[in-house]
LODOPA-401465 format. One line per field, with one value per residue (C-alpha): residue in three letters; residue number from 1; x, z, y. Coordinates in steps of 0.1 Angstrom, whole numbers, plus 5000, padded with zeros to 4 digits. Layout:
N
aa	(Ala | ...)
i	(NUM | ...)
px	(X | ...)
pz	(Z | ...)
py	(Y | ...)
This chain:
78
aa	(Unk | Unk | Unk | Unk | Unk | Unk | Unk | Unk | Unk | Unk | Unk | Unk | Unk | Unk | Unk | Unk | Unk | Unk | Unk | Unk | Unk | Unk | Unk | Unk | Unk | Unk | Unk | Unk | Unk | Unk | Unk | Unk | Unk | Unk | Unk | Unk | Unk | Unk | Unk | Unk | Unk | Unk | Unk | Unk | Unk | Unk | Unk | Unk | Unk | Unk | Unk | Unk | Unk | Unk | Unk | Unk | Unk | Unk | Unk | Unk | Unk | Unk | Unk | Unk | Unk | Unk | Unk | Unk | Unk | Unk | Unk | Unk | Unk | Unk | Unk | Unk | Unk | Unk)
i	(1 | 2 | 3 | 4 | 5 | 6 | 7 | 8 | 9 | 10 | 11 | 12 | 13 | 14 | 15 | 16 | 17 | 18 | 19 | 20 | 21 | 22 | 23 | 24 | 25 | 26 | 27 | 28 | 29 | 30 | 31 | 32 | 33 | 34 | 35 | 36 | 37 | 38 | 39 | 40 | 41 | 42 | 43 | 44 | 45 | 46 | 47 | 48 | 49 | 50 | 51 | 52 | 53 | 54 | 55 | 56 | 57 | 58 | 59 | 60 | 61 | 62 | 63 | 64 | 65 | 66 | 67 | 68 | 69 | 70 | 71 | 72 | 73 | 74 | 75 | 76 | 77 | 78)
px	(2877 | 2861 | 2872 | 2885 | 2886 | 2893 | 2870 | 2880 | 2850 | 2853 | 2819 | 2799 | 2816 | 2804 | 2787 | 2815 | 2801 | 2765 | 2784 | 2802 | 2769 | 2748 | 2775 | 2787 | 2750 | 2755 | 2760 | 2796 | 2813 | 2836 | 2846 | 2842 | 2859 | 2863 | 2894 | 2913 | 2937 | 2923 | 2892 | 2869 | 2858 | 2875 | 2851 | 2865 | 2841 | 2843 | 2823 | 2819 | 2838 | 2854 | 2819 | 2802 | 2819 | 2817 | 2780 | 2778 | 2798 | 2776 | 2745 | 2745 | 2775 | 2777 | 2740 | 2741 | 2733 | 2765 | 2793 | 2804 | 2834 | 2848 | 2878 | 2881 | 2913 | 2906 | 2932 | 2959 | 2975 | 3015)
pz	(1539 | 1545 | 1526 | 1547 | 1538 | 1554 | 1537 | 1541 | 1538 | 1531 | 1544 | 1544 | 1570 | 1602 | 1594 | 1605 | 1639 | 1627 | 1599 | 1623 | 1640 | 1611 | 1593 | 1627 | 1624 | 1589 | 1581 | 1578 | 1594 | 1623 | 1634 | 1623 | 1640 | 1636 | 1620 | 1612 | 1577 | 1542 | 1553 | 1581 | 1587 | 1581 | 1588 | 1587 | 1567 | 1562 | 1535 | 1521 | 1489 | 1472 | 1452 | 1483 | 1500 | 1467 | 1469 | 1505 | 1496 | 1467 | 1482 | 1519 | 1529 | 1501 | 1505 | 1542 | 1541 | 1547 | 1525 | 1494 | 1485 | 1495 | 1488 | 1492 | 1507 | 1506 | 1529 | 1513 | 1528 | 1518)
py	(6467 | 6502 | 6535 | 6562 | 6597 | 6638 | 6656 | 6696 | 6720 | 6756 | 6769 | 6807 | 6832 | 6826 | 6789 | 6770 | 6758 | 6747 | 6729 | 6713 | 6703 | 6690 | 6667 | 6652 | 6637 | 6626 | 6586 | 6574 | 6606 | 6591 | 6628 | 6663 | 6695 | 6736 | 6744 | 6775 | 6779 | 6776 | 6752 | 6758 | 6724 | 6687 | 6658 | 6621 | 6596 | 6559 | 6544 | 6506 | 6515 | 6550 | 6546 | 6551 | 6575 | 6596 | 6593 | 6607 | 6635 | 6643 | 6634 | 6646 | 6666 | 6692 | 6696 | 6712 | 6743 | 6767 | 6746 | 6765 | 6737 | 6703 | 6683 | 6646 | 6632 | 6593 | 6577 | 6553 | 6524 | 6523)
């Protein structure tokens, strides 16, 4: 069973867009869009376990250039 997640992104002013752009590349990201409110970006991920999608996080998203913060949101099943 795969590990979902929303991962909001707050990014630099003005960096939203090529955010948008490099993370939609990025292994396990199923969708990532422009938003407006208190993040500027929210990607969806999918990952093999919650280790793995924590290592994506710290390993390739919050590396593009642009981010300044991310919050996790792993998706539960009730």
């Amino acid at each position: 069973m795969t590990v979902s997640a929303y991962i909001l992104i707050q990014t630099e002013v003005g960096k939203a867009s090529s955010v948008v752009e490099a993370v939609r590349n990025l292994p396990g990201v199923v969708q990532a869009d422009d938003v407006t409110g208190p993040y500027d970006v929210i990607l969806r991920a999918e990952a093999a376990s919650i280790d793995e999608l924590g290592k994506m996080v710290v390993s390739q998203v919050q590396l593009v250039d642009g981010i300044t913060r991310t919050l996790t949101c792993p998706v539960v099943h009730l």
